[in-house]
C-alpha positions in Angstrom: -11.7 -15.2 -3.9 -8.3 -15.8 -5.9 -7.2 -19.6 -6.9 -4.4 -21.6 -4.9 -3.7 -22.2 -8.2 -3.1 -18.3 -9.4 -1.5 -17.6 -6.2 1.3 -19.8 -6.4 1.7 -18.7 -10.2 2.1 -14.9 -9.1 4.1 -15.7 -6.2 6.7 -17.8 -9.1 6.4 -14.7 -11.6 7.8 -12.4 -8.7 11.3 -14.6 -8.5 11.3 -14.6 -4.8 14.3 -16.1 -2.9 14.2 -19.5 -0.9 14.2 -18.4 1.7 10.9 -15.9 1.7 9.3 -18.9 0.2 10.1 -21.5 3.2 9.5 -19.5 5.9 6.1 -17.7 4.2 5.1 -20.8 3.0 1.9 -21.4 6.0 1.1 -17.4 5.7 1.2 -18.0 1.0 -0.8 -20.7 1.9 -3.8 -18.4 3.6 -3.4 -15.5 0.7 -6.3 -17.6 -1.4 -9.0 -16.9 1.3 -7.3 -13.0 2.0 -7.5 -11.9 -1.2 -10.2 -9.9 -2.7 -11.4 -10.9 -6.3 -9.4 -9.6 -8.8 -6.4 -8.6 -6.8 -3.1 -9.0 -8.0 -0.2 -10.1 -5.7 2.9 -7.8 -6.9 5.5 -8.0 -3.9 5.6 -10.2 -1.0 8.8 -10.1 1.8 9.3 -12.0 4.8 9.7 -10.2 8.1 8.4 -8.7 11.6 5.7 -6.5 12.3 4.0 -6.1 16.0 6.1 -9.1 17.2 5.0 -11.4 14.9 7.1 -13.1 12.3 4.9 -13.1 8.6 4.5 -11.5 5.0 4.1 -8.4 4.0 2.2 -8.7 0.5 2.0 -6.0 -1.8 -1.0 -5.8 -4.4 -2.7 -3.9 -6.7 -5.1 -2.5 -4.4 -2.9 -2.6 -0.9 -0.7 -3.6 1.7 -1.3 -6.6 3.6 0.5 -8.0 6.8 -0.2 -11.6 7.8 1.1 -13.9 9.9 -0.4 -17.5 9.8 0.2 -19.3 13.7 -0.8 -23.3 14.5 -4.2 -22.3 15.2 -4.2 -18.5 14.8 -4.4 -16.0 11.9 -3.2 -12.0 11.9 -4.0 -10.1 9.4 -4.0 -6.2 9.0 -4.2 -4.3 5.5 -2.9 -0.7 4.9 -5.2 0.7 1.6 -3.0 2.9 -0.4 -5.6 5.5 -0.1 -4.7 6.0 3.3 -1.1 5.9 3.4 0.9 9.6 4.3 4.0 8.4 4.3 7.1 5.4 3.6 10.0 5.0 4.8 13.0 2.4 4.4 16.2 1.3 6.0 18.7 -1.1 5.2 21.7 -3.0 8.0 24.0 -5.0 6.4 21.8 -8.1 6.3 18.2 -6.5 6.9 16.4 -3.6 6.9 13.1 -2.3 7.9 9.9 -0.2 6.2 8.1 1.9 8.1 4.8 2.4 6.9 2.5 6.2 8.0 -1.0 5.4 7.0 -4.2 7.5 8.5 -4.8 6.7 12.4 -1.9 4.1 12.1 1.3 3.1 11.5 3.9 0.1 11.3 7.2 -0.9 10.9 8.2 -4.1 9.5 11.8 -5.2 10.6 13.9 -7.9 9.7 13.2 -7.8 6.1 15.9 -9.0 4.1 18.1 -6.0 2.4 18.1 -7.3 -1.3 14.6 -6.8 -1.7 13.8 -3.8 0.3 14.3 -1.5 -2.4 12.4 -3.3 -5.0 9.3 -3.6 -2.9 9.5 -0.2 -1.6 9.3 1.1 -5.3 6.1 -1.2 -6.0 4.5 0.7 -3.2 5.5 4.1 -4.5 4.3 3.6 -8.1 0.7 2.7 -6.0 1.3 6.1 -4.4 1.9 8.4 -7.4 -0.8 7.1 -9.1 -2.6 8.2 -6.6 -1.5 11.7 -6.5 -1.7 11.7 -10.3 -5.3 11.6 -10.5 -5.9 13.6 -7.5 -3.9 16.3 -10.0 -6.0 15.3 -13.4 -9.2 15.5 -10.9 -8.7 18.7 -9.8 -8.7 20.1 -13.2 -11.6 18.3 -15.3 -14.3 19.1 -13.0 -16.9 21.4 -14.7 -19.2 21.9 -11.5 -17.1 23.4 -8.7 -18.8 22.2 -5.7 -18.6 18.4 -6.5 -14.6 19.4 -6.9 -14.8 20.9 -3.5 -16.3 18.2 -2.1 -14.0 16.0 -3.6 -11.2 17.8 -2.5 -12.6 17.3 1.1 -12.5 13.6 0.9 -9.3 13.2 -0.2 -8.0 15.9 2.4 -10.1 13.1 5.2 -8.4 10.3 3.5 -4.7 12.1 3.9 -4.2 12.2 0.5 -4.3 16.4 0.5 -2.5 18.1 3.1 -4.2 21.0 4.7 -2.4 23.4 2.6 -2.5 21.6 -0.4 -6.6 21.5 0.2 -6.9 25.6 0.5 -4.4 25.6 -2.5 -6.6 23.9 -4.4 -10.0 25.4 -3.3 -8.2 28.8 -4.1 -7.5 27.8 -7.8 -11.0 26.7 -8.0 -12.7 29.6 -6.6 -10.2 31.5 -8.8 -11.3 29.7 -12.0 -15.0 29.9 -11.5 -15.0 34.2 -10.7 -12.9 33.9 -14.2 -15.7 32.4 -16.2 
């Protein structure tokens, strides 16, 4: 479990406006006992998601949603593993991310336009890295049916696409007739 203590400190070294702060406050409150060990808070924005009014929290690891009530806690978490696809929007006061993740999806609204952008990007460098070592994977592998397997997984995760999966399993195949 992650400090009050270290929460509040990453929540000041991410310069966040007054306003996200105020009305976040009850839902930064809960992130001590939501957080795993280790994890890193790296972007947090105020908004709607499902009808209910919370923050969206970007970490190291993933995405989490949470919405702290009187006497009721929400709380869903997209794994960066598992999401296909991000998109973003901007009004001129608010905007919205839409978030594609395997066997779900979400849209958070209401999110205020200044720092859609920069949260979006924190989310996308957590994407390319993943598709970065899904590339250095695919070429270090000295027994070919681990990579195929591996391949698999990422293709059930929604990492791969179908067509990037037989792409890949081609160049494989390829590789090991060659030696």
């Amino acid at each position: 479990m992650v400090s009050k203590t270290e929460v509040r400190q990453q929540i000041e070294e991410l310069n966040l406006n007054r306003v996200g702060r105020v009305l976040g406050r009850r839902e930064i409150n809960e992130l001590p006992r939501i957080l795993l060990e280790h994890e890193h808070i790296e972007g947090l924005v105020y908004g709607r998601y499902r009808n209910r009014h919370g923050v969206v929290v970007a970490t190291d690891q993933r995405l989490i949603f949470l919405e702290k009530g009187l006497i009721s806690l929400f709380v869903e978490s997209f794994d960066y593993n598992q999401i296909t696809s991000l998109r973003f929007e901007t009004g001129l006061l608010f905007g919205a991310v839409e978030i594609i993740s395997i066997g779900s999806e979400g849209r958070i609204s209401g999110v205020d336009k200044t720092q859609i952008l920069p949260f979006v990007e924190k989310i996308r460098r957590h994407l390319k890295q993943k598709v970065e070592e899904v590339k250095q994977g695919s070429g270090d592998s000295d027994d070919y049916l681990d990579e195929l397997e591996r391949l698999a997984r990422l293709k059930e995760q929604g990492i791969l696409t179908h067509d990037e999966l037989n792409e890949q399993k081609k160049r494989i195949l390829k590789e090991k007739k060659a030696v």
